[in-house]
N, C-alpha and C positions, 0 to 999 in steps of 0.2 A: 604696371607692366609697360616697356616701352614701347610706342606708336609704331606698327612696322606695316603700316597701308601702304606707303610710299616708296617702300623700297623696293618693289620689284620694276618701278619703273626708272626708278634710277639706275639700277642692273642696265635694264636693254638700253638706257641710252649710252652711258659707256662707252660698251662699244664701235655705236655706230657712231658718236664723236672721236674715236677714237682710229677709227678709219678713213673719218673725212682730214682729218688734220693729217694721217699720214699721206692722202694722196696730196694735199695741199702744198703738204710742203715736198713732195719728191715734184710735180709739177713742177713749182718755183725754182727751184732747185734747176732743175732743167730748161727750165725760161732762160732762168738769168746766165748761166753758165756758157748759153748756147748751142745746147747739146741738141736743141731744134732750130729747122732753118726757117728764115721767113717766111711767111706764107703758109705754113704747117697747117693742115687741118686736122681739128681734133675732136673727136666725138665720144659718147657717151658711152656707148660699148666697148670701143677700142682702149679706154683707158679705164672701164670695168675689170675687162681680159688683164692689162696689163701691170694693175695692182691687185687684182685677184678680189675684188669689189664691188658690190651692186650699186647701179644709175645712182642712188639717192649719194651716198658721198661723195660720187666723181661729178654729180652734177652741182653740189655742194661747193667741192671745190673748184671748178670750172666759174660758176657766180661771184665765186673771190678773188678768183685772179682775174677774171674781165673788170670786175670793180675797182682791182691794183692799177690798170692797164698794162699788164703783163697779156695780155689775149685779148684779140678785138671779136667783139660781136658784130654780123652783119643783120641786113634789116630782113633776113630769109632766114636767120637764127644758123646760121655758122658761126662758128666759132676757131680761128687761127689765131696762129704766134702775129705778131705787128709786121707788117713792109711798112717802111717811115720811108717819106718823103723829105727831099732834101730840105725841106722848112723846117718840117719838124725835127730831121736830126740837127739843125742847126739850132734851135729853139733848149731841146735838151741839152745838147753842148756849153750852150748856155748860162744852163740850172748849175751842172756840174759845174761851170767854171764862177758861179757866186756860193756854192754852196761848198765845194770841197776847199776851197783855201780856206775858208769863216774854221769848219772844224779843221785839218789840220793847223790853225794858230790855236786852235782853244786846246789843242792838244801839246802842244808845242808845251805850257804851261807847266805840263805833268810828265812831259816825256823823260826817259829812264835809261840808261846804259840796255838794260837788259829788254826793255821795248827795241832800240834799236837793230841789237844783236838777232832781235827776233824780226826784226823785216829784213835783215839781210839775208837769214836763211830762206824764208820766203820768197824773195827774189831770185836766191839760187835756184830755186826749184820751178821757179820762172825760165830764167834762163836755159834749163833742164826743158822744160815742156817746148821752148822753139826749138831746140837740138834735136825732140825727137816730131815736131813737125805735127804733137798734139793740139788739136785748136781749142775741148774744152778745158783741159789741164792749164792751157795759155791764160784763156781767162779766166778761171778759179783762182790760182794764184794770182791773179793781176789786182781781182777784187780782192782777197784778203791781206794782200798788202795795202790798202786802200785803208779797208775794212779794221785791220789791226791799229793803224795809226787812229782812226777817230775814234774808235772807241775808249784812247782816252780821255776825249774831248768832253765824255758825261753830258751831252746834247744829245737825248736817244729820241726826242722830239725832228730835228733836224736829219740825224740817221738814219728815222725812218722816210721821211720821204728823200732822202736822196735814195734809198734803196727801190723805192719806187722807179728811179728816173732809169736806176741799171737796170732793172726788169724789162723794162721797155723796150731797153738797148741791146739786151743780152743776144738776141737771133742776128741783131745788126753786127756786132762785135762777130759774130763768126765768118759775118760775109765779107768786114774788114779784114780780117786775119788770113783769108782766102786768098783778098785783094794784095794784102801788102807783101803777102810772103816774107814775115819775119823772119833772122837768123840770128840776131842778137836782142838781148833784154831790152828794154825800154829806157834809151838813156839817159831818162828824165828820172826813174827811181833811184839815180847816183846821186844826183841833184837835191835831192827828197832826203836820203838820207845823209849827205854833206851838210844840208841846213840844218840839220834836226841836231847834229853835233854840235854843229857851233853855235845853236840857238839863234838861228835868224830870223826871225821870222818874216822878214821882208824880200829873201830869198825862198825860205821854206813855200810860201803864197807865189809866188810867181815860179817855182816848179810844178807845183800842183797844178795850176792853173794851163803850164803850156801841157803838161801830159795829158790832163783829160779831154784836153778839147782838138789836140792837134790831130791825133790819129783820125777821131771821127769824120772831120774835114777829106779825109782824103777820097771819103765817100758819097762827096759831093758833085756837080758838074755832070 
């Protein structure tokens, strides 16, 4: 007869892994997108209430994303979204600007008509989100145009911690977006995708490179 001691405890865990991964990744999700502003406080009940979950997986997941540094811990145990100081947004600007050229050329490699055709649509849908003056649609589509191109890079070692670096940034990206009051797409993902056609890749790295770092700058000073 087979062994079934253990399986009721496999049952309850289940779920409650099952609950922590969903608020984890709706948190994230909401980190990086910027759907929260800096400085956000977040607590255990408030995001119990708000995925319909008890303390143990929102504080679960709250322990994973201050370990991402997607949420800073303070030494009184609060916990908010990141305010970054002009060092550290220049520090991450950075990361991005040694990290997103490296994959878009490793990408460059494998890129496809129909990769392309798929970040243009993305980009329209960019363009769509400054028209209508949405800031988290702004940045969703800005990341998965990003996000689409390395993933053909097959470096998911390096995609994930750049993913890190936009979690960081995600609440900063809103207050940029705020700042700059956008009205047209990013005229740097014309650039992005002019090199990707003509396989340049000494162009393709030196579009990336002024897109991810330029905007952030201006949240400097």
């Amino acid at each position: 007869m087979p062994d079934i001691t253990n399986r009721p405890t496999i049952l309850t865990e289940q779920p409650a892994q099952a609950a922590h991964d969903r608020v984890y990744r709706g948190l994230r999700q909401q980190v990086m997108h910027g759907e929260l502003p800096p400085g956000q406080a977040l607590t255990l009940r408030g995001i119990g209430k708000a995925f319909g979950v008890s303390m143990t997986p929102a504080r679960e997941a709250l322990r994973r994303l201050t370990a991402e540094g997607a949420l800073s811990l303070s030494a009184s145990g609060r916990v908010t979204t990141p305010e970054l100081t002009n060092d550290r947004i220049e520090e991450l600007a950075q990361i991005r600007a040694l990290l997103e050229p490296e994959l878009g050329s490793r990408a460059l490699r494998r890129a496809h008509l129909a990769l392309i055709d798929r970040m243009e649509t993305i980009n329209e849908a960019n363009a769509r989100a400054i028209h209508r003056q949405d800031p988290v649609e702004y940045i969703r589509t800005n990341l998965e145009f990003h996000r689409t191109l390395y993933l053909r890079a097959q470096s998911p070692a390096m995609l994930g911690l750049l993913e890190t670096v936009w979690l960081q940034l995600g609440p900063t990206m809103r207050a940029l977006y705020t700042r700059l009051r956008r009205t047209t797409a990013p005229p740097h993902h014309r650039l992005i995708l002019e090199a990707l056609r003509a396989g340049d890749d000494a162009a393709l790295r030196l579009a990336l490179r002024t897109d991810v770092t330029q905007g952030l700058r201006h949240l400097q000073g």
